[in-house]
PDB file with SEQRES, HELIX, SHEET and CRYST1 records, atoms N, CA, C and O in Angstrom:
SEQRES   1 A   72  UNK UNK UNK UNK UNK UNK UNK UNK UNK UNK UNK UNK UNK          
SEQRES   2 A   72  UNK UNK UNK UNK UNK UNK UNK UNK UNK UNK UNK UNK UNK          
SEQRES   3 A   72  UNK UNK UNK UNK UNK UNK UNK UNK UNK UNK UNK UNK UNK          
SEQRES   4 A   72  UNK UNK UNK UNK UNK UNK UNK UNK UNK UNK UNK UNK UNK          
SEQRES   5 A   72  UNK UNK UNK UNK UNK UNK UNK UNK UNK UNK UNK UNK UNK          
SEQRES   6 A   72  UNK UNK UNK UNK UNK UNK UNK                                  
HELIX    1 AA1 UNK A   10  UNK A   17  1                                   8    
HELIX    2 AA2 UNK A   22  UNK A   30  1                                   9    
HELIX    3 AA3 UNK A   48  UNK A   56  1                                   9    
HELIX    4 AA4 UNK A   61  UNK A   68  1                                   8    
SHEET    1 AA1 3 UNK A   7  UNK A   8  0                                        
SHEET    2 AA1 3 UNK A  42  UNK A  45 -1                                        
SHEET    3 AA1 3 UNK A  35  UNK A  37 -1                                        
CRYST1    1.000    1.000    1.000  90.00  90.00  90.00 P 1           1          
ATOM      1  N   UNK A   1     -20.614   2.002  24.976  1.00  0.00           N  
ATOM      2  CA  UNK A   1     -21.850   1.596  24.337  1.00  0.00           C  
ATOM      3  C   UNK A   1     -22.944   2.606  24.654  1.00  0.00           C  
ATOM      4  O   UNK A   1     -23.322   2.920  25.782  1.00  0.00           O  
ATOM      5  N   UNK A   2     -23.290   2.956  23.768  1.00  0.00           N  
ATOM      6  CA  UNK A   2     -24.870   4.207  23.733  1.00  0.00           C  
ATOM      7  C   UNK A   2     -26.504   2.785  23.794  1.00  0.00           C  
ATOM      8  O   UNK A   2     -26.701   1.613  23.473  1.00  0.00           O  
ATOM      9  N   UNK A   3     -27.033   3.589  24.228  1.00  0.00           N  
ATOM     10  CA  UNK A   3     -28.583   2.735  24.468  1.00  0.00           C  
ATOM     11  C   UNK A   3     -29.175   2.542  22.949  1.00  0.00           C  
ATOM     12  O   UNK A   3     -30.109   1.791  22.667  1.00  0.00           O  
ATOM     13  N   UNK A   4     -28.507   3.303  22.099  1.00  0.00           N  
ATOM     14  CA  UNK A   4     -28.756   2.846  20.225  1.00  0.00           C  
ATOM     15  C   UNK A   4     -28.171   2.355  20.023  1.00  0.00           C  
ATOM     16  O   UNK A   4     -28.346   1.919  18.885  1.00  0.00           O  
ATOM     17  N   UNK A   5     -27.459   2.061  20.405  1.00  0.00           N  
ATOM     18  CA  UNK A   5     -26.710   0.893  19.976  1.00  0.00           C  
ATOM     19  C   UNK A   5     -26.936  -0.411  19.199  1.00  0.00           C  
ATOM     20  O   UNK A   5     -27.628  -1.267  19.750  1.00  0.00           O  
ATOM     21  N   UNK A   6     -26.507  -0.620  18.170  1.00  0.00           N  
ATOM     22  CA  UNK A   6     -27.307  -2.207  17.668  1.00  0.00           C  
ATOM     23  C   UNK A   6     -26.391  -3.630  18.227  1.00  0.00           C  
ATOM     24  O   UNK A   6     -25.197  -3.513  17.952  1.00  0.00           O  
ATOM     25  N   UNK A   7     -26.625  -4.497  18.711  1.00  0.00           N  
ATOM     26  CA  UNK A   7     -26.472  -5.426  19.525  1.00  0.00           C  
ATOM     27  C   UNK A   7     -26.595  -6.537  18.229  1.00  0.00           C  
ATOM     28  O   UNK A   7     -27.598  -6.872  17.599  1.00  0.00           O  
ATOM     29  N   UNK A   8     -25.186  -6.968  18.087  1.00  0.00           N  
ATOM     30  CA  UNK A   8     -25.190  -8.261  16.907  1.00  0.00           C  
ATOM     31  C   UNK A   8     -24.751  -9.144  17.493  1.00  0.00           C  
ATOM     32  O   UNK A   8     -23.952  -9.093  18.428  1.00  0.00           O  
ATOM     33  N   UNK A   9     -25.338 -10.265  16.894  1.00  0.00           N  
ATOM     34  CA  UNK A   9     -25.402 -11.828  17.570  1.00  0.00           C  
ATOM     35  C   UNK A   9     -23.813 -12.049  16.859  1.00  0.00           C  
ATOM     36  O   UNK A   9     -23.146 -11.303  16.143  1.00  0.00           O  
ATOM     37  N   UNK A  10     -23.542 -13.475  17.430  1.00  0.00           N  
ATOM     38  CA  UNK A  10     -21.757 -13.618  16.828  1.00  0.00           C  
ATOM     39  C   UNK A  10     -21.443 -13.980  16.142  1.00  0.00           C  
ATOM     40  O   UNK A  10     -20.284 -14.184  15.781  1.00  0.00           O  
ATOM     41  N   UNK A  11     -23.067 -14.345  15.397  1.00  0.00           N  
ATOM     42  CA  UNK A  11     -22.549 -14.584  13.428  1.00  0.00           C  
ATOM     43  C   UNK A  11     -22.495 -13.446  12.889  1.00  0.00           C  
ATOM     44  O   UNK A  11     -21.489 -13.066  12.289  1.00  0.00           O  
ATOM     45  N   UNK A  12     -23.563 -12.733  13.020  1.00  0.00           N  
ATOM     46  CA  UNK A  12     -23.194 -11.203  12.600  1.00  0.00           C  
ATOM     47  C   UNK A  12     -21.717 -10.462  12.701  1.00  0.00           C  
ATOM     48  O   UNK A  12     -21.222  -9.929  11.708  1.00  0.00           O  
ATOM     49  N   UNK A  13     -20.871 -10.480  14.350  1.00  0.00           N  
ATOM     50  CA  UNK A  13     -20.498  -9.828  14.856  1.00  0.00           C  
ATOM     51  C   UNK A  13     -18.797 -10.584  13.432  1.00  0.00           C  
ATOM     52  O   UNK A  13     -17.975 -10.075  12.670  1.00  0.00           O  
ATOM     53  N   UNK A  14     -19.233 -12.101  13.940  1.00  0.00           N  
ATOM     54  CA  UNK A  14     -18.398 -12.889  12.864  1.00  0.00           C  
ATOM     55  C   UNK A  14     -18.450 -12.314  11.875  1.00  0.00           C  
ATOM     56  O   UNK A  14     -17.496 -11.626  11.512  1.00  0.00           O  
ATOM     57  N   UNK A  15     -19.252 -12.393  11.359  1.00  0.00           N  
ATOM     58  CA  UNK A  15     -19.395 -12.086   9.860  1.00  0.00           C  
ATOM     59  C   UNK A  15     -18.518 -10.215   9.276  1.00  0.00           C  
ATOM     60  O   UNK A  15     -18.017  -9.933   8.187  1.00  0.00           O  
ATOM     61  N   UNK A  16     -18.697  -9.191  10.745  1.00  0.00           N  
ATOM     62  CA  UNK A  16     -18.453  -8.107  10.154  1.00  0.00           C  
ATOM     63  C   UNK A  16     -16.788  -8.004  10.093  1.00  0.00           C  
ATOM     64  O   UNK A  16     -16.157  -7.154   9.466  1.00  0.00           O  
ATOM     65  N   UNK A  17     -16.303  -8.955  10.805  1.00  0.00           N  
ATOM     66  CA  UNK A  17     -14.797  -9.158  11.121  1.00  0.00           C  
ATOM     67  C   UNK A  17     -14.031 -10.020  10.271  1.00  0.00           C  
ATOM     68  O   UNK A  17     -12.800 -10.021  10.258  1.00  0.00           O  
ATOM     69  N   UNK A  18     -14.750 -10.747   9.568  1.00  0.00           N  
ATOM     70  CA  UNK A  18     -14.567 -11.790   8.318  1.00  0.00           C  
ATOM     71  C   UNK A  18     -13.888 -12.911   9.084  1.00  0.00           C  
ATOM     72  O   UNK A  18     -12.831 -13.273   8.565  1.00  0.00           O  
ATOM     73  N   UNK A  19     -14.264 -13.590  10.268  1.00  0.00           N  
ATOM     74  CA  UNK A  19     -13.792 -14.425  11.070  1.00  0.00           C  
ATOM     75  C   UNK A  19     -14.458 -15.407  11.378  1.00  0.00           C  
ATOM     76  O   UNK A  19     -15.676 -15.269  11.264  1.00  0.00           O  
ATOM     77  N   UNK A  20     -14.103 -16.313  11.714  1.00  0.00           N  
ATOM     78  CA  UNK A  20     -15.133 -17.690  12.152  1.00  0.00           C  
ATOM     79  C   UNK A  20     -16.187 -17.001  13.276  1.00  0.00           C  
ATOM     80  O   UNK A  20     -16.267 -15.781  13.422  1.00  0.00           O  
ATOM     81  N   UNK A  21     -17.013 -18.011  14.076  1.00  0.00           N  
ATOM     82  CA  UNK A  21     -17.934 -17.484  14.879  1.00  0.00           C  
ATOM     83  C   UNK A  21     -17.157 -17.882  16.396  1.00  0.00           C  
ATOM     84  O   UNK A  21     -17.173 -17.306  17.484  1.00  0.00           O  
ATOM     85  N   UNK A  22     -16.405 -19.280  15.869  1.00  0.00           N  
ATOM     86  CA  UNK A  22     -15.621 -19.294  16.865  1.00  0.00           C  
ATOM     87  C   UNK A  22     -14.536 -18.363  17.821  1.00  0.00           C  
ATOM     88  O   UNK A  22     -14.343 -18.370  19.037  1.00  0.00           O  
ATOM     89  N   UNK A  23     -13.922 -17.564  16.722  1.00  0.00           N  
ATOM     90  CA  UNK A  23     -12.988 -16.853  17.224  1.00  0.00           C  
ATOM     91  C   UNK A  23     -13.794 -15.578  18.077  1.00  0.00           C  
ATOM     92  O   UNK A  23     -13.244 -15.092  19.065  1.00  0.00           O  
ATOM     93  N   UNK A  24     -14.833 -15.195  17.716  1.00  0.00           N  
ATOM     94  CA  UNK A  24     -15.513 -14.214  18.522  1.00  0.00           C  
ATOM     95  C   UNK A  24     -15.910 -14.761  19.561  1.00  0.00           C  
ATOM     96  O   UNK A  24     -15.972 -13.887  20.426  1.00  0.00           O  
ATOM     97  N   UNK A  25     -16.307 -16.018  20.075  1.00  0.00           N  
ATOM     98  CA  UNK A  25     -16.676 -16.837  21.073  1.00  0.00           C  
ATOM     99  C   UNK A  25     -15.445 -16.716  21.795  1.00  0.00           C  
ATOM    100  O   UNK A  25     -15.416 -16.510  23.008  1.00  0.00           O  
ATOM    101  N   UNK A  26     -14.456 -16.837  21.096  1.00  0.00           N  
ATOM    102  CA  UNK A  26     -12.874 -17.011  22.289  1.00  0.00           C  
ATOM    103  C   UNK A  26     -12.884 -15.248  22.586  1.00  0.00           C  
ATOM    104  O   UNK A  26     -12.687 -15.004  23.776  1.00  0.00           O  
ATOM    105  N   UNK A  27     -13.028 -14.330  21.941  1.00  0.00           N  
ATOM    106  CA  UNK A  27     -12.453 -12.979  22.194  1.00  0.00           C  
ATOM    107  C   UNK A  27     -13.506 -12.717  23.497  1.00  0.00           C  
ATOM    108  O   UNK A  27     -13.065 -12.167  24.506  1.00  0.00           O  
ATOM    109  N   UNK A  28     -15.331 -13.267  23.394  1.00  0.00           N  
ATOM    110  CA  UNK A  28     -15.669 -13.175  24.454  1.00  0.00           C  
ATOM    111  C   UNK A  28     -15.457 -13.911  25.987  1.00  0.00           C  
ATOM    112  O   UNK A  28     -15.618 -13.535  27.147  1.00  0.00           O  
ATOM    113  N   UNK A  29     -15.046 -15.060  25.387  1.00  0.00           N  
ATOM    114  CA  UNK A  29     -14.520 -15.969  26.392  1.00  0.00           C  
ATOM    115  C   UNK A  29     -13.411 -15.255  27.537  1.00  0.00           C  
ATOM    116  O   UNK A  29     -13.492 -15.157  28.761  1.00  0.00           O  
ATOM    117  N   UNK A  30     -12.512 -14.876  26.715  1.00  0.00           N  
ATOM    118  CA  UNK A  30     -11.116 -14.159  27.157  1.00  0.00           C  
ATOM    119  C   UNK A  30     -11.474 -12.520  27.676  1.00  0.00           C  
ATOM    120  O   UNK A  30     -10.657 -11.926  28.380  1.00  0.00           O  
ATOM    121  N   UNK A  31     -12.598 -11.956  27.307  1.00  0.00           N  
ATOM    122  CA  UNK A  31     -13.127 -10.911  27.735  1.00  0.00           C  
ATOM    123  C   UNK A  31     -12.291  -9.730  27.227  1.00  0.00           C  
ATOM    124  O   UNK A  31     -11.985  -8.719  27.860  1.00  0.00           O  
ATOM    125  N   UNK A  32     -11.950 -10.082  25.834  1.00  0.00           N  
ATOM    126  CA  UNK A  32     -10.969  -9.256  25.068  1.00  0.00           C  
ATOM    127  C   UNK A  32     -12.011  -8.173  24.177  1.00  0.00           C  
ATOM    128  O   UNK A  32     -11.463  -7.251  23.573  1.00  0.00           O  
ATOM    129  N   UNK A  33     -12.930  -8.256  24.138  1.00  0.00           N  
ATOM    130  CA  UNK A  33     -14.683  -7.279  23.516  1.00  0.00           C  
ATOM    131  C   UNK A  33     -15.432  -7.401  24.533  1.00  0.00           C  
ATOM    132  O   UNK A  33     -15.537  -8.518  25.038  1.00  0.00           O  
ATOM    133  N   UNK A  34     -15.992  -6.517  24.973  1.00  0.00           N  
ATOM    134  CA  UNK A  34     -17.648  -6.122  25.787  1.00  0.00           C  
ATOM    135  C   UNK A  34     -18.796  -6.443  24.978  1.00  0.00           C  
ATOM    136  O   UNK A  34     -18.938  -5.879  23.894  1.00  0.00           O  
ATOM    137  N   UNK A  35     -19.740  -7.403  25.448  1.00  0.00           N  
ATOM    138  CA  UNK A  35     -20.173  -8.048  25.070  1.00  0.00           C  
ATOM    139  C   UNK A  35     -21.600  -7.550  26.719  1.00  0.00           C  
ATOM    140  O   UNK A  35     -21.351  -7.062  27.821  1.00  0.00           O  
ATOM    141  N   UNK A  36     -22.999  -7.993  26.080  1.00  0.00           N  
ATOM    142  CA  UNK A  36     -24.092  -8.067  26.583  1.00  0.00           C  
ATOM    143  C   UNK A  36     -24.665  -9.698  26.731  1.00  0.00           C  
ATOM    144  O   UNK A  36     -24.547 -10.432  25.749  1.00  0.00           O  
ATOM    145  N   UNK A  37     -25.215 -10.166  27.849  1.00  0.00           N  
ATOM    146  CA  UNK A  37     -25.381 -11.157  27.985  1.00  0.00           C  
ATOM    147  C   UNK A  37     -27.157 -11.331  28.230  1.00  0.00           C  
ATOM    148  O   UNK A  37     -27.632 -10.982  29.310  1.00  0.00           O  
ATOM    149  N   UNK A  38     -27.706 -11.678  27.555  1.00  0.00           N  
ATOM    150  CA  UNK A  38     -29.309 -11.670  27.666  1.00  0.00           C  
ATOM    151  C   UNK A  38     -29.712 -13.021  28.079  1.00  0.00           C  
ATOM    152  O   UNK A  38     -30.717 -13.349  27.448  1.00  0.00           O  
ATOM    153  N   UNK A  39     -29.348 -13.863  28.832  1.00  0.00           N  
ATOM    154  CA  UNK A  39     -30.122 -15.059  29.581  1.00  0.00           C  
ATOM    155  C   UNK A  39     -28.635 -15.587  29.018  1.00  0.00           C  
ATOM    156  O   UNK A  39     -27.443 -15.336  29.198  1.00  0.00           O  
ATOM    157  N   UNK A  40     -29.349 -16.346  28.342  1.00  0.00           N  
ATOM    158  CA  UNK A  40     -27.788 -17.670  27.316  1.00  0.00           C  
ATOM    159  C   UNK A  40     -27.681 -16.928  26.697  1.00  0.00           C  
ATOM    160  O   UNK A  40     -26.656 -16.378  27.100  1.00  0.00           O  
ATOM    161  N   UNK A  41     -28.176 -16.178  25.526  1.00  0.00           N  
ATOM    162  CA  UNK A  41     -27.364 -15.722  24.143  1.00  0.00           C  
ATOM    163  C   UNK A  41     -26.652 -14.599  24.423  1.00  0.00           C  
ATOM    164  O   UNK A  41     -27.251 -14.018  25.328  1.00  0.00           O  
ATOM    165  N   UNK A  42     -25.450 -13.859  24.032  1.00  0.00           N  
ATOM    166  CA  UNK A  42     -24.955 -13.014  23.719  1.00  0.00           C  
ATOM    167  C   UNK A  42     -24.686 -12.021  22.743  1.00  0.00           C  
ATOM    168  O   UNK A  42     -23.990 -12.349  21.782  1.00  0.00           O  
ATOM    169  N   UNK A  43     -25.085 -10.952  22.817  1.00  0.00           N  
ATOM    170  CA  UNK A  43     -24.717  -9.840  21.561  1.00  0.00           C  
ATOM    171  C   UNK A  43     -23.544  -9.312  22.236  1.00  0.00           C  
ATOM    172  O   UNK A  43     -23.084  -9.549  23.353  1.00  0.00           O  
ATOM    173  N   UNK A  44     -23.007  -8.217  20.902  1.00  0.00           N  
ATOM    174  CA  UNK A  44     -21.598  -7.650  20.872  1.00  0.00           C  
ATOM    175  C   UNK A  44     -22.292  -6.388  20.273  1.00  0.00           C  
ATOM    176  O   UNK A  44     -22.904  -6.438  19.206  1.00  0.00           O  
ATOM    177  N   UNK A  45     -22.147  -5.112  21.110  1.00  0.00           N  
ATOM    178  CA  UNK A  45     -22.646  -4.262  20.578  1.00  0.00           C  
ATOM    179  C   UNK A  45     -21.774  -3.486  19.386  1.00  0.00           C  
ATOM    180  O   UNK A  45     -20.560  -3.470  19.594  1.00  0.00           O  
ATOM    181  N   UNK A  46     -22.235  -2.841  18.165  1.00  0.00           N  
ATOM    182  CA  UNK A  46     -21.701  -2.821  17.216  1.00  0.00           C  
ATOM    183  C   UNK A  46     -20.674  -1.495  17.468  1.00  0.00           C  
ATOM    184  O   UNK A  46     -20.037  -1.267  16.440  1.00  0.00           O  
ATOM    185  N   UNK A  47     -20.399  -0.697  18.415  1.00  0.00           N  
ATOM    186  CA  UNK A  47     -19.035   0.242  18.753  1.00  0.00           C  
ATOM    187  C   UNK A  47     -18.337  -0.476  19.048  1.00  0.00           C  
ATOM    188  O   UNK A  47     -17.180  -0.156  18.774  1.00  0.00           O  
ATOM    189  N   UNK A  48     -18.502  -1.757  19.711  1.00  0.00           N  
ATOM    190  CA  UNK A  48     -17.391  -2.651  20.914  1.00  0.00           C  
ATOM    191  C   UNK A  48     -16.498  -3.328  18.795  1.00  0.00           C  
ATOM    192  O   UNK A  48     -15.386  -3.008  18.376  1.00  0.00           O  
ATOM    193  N   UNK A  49     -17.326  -4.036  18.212  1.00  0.00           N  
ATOM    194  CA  UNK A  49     -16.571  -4.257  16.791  1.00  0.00           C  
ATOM    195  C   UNK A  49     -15.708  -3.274  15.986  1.00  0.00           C  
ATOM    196  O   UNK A  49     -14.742  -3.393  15.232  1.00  0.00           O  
ATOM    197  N   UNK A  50     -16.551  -2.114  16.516  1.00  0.00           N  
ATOM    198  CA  UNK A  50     -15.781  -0.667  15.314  1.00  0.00           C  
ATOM    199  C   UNK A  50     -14.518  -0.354  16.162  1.00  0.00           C  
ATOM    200  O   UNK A  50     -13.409   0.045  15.807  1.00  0.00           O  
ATOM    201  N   UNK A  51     -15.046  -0.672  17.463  1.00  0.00           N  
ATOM    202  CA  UNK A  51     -13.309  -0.137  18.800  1.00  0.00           C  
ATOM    203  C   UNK A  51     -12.314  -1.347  18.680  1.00  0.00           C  
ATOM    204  O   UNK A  51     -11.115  -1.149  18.876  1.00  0.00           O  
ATOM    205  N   UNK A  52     -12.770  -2.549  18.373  1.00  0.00           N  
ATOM    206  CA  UNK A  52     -12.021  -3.309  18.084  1.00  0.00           C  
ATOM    207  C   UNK A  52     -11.045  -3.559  16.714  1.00  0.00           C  
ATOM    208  O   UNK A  52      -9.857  -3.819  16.524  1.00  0.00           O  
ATOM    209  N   UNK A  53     -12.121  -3.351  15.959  1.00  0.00           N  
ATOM    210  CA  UNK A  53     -11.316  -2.645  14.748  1.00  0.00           C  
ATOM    211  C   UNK A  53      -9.990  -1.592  14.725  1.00  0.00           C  
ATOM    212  O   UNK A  53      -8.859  -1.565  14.241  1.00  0.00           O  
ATOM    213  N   UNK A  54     -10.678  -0.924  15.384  1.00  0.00           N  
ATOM    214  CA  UNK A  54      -9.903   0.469  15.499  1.00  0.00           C  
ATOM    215  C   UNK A  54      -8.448   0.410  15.752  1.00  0.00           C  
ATOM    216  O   UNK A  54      -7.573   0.834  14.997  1.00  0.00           O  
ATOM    217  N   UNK A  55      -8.283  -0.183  16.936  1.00  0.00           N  
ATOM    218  CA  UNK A  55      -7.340  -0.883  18.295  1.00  0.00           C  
ATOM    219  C   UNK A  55      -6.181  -1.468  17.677  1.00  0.00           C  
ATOM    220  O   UNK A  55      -5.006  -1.500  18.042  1.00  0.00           O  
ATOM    221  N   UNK A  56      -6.940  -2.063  16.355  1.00  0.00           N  
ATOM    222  CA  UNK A  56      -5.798  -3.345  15.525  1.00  0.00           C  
ATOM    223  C   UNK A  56      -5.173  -2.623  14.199  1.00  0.00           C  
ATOM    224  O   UNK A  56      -4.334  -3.022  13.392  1.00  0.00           O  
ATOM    225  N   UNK A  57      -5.876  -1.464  14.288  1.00  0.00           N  
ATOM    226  CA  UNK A  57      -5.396  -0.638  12.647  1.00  0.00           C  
ATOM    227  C   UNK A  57      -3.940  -0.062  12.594  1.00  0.00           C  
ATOM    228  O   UNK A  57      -3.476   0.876  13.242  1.00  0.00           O  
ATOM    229  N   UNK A  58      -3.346  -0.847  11.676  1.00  0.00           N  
ATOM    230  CA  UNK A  58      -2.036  -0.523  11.577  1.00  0.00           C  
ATOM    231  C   UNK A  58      -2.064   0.376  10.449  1.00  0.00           C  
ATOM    232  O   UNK A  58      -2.758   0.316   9.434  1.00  0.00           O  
ATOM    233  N   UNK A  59      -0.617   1.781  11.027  1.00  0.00           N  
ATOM    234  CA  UNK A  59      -0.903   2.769  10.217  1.00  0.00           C  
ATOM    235  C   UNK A  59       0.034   2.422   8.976  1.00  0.00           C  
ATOM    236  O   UNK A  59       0.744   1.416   8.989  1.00  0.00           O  
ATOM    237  N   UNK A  60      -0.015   3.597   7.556  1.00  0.00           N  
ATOM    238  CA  UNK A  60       0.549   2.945   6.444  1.00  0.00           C  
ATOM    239  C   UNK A  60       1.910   3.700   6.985  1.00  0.00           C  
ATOM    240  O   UNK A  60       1.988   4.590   7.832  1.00  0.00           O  
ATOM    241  N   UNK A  61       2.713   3.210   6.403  1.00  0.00           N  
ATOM    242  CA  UNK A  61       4.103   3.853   6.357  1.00  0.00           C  
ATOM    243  C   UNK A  61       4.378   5.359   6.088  1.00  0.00           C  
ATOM    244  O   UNK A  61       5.221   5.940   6.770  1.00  0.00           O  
ATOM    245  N   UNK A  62       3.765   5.933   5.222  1.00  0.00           N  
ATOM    246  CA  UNK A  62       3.627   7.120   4.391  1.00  0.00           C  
ATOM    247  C   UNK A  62       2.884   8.044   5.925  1.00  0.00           C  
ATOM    248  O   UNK A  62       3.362   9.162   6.121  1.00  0.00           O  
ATOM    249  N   UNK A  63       1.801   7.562   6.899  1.00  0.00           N  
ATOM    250  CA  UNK A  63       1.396   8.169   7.938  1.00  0.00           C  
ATOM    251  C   UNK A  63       2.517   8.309   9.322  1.00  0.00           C  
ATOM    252  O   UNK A  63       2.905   9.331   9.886  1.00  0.00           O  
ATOM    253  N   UNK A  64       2.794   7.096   9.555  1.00  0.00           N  
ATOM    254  CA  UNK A  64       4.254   6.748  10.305  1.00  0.00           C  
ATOM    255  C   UNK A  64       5.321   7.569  10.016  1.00  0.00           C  
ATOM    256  O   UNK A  64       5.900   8.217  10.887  1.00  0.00           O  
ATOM    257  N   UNK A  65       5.633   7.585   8.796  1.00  0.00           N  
ATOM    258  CA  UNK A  65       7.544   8.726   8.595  1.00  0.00           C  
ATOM    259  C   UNK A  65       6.835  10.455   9.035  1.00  0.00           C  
ATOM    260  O   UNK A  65       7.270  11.323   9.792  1.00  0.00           O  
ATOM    261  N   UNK A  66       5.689  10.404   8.232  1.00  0.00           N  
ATOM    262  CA  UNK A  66       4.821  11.917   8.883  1.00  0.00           C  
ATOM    263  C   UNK A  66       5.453  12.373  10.062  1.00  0.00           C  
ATOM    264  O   UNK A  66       6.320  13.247  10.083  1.00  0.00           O  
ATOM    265  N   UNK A  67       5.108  11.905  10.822  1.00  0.00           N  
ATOM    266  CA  UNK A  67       5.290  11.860  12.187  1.00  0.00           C  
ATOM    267  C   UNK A  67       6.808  12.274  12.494  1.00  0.00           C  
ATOM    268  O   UNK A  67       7.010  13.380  12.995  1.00  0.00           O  
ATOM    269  N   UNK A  68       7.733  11.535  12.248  1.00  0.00           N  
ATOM    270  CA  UNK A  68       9.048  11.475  12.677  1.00  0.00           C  
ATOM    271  C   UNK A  68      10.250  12.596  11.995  1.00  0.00           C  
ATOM    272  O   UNK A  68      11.316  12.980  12.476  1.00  0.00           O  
ATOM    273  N   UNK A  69       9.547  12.940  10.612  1.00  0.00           N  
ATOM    274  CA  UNK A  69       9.803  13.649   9.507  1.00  0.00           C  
ATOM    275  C   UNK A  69      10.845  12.966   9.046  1.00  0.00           C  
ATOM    276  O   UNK A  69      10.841  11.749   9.235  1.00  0.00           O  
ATOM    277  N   UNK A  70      11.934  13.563   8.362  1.00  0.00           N  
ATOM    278  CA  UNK A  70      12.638  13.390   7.302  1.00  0.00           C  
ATOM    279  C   UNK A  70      13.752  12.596   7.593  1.00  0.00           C  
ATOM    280  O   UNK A  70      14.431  13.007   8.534  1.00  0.00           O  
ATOM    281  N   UNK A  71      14.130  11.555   7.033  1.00  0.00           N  
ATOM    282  CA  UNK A  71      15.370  10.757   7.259  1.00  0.00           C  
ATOM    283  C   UNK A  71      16.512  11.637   6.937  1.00  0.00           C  
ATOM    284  O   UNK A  71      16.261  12.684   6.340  1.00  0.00           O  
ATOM    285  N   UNK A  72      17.748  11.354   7.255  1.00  0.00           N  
ATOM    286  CA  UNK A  72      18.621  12.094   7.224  1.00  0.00           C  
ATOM    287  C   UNK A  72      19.376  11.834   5.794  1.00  0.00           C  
ATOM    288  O   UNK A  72      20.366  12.500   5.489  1.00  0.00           O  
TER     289      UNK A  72                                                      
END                                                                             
């Protein structure tokens, strides 16, 4: 996390993940995202969503055989 960072609340953070608000409540719960804690409320700073993103991106097939090259 950089000090520019923008800090979204967990409807936001919900909203950019297309997920309930709940399930971001459990990912912070479980301490599965870095998360900022300001008294009671919590933000999720918006790299900790894009790294989370990132983390879960499954590659296409066509990137995958790349790699391994040519079937026999």
């Amino acid at each position: 996390m950089t000090t520019t960072d923008t800090l979204l609340t967990v409807e936001q953070a919900a909203e950019r993940l297309g997920t309930g608000m709940r399930f971001i409540r459990r990912l912070i719960q479980e301490r599965r995202i870095p998360y900022v804690k300001l008294g009671k409320p919590v933000r999720i700073p918006e790299s900790a969503i894009a790294a989370y993103i990132e983390e879960r991106t499954v590659p296409t097939l066509g990137n995958a055989r790349s790699r391994f090259g040519k079937a026999a």
